[in-house]
C-alpha positions in Angstrom: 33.0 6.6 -1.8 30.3 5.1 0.1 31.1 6.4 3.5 30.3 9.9 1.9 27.1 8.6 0.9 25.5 9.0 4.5 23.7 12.1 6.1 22.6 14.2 9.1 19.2 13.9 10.6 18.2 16.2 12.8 20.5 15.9 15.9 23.1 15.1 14.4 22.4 11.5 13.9 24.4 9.7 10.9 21.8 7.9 8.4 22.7 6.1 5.3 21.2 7.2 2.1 19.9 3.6 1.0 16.6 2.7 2.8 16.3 -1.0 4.2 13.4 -2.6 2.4 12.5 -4.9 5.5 11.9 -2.0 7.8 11.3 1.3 5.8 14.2 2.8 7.4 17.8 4.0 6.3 20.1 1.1 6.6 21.9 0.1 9.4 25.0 -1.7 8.1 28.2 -2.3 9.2 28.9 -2.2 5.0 31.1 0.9 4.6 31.9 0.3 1.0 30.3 -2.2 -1.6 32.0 -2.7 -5.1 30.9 -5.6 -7.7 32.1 -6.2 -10.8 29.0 -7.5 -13.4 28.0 -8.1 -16.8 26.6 -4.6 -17.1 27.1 -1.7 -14.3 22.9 -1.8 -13.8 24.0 -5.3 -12.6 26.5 -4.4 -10.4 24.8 -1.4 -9.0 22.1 -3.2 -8.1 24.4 -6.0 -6.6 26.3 -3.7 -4.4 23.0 -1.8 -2.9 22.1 -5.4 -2.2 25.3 -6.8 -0.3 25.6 -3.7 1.3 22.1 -3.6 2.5 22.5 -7.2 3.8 25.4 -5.9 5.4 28.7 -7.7 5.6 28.3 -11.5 6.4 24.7 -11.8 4.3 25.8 -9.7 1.6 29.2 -11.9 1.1 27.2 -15.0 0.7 24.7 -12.9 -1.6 27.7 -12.5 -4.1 28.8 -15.8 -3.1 25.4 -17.2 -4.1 25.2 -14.9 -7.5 28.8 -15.7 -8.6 29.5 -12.5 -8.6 33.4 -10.9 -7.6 32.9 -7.9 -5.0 34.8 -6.1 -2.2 33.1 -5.0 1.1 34.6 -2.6 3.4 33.3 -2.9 6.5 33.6 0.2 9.2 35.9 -1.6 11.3 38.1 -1.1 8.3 38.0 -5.2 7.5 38.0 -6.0 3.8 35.4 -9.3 3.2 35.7 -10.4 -0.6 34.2 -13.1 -2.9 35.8 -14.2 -6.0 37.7 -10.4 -6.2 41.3 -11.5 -6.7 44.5 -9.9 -4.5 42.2 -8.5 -1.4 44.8 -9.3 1.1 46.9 -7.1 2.2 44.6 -4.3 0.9 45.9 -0.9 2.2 42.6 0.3 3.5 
């Protein structure tokens, strides 16, 4: 789960594990969750890190862009899809 992906800093502060290539830092996202269904799971990995980095408006057009079906779970609890079928309605 990608919310149990994140870790404490000194203080106390929560940090993601992925590290945002624009600034050197651990992402700031509002991307809970990222899941993407590929050709090969190196493929969708690396999608997922992607959208989720971009976090949840950038990274839907990413897959959009790609083709790609994923689900992105946002930490207001919203559910953004592209091309995943029966996301509405998700119990979150």
């Amino acid at each position: 789960r990608g919310q149990d992906r994140r870790w404490n800093a000194a203080g106390g502060v929560i940090h993601h594990h992925l590290i945002d290539p624009a600034t050197g830092l651990p992402s700031t996202t509002d991307v809970l969750r990222a899941t993407v269904a590929a050709a090969t799971r190196e493929q969708a990995d690396v999608a997922a890190k992607c959208a989720l980095l971009l976090g949840s408006v950038f990274g839907r057009e990413f897959l959009d862009r790609h083709d790609l079906a994923g689900v992105l779970v946002t930490a207001d609890g919203a559910c953004e899809s592209s091309r995943w079928p029966h996301t509405e309605g998700v119990a979150r």
